[in-house]
C-alpha positions in Angstrom: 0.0 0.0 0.0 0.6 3.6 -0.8 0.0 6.3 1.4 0.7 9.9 1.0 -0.1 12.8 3.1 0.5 16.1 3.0 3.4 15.7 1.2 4.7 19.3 -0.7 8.7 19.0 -2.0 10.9 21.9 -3.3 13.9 20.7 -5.2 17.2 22.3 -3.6 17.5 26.1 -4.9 14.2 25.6 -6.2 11.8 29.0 -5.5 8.5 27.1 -5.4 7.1 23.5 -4.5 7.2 21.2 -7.8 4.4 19.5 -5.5 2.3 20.9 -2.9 0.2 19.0 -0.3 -0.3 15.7 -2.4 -2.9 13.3 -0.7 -2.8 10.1 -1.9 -3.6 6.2 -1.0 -3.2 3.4 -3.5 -4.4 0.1 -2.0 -1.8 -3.1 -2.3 -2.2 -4.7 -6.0 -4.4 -1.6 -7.1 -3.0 -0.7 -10.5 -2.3 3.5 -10.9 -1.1 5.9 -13.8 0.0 8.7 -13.1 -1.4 11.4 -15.7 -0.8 15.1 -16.6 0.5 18.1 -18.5 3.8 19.0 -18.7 5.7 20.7 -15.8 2.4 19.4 -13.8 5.2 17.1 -11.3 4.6 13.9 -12.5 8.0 12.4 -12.4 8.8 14.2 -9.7 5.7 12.2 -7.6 7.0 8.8 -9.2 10.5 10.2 -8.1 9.1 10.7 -4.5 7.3 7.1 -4.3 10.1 5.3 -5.2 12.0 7.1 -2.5 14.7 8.8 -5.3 13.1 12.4 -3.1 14.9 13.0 -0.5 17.9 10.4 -1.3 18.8 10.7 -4.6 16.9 14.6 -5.3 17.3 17.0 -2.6 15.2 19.5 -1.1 12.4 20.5 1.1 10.3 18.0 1.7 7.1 18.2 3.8 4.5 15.6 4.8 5.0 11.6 4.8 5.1 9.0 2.3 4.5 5.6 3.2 5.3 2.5 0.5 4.5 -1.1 1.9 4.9 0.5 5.9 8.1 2.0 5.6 8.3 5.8 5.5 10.5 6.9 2.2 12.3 9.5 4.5 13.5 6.7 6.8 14.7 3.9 4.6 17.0 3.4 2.7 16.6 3.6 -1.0 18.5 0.4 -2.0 15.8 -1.0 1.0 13.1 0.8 -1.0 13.9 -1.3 -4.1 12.1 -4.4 -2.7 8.7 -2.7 -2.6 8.6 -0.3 -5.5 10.0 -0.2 -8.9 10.5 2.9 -11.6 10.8 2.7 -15.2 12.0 6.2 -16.7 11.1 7.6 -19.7 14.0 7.2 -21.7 15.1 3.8 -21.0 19.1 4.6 -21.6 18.8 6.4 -18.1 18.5 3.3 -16.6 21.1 1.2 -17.8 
């Protein structure tokens, strides 16, 4: 399960949230695309769930997000792996 709550992130020298106070909860096997305009944070929400905000992307980060009981701010991303996955766009960034 998914649970986000209040969660608002402002990437380091950043001058205004990319998000701001997301509410979200995605029940265990529930199937979810994430959908929107350009520049409207979608990667940077898939970023956040996967836990890549705060370890990987820096910033202020506000609010909780919780994949499968673990809180993204508290574990460890290589621990985050386990639970939830994230394909990029342009598959060459992930080899």
């Amino acid at each position: 399960m998914i649970e986000v709550g209040g969660f608002t992130f402002t990437y380091a020298g950043g001058t205004s949230p990319a998000l701001r106070a997301i509410d979200l909860r995605i029940p265990q096997g529930q199937l979810c695309a994430v959908l929107g305009r350009n520049g409207a944070g979608k990667s940077t929400l898939c970023y956040a769930l996967s836990g890549f905000v705060p370890h990987f992307f820096h910033g202020d980060l506000q609010g909780e997000i919780v994949v499968a009981g673990r809180s993204i701010s508290d574990t460890p991303l290589s621990d985050l792996a386990g639970e939830i996955g994230l394909v990029f766009q342009n598959p060459f960034n992930q080899i």
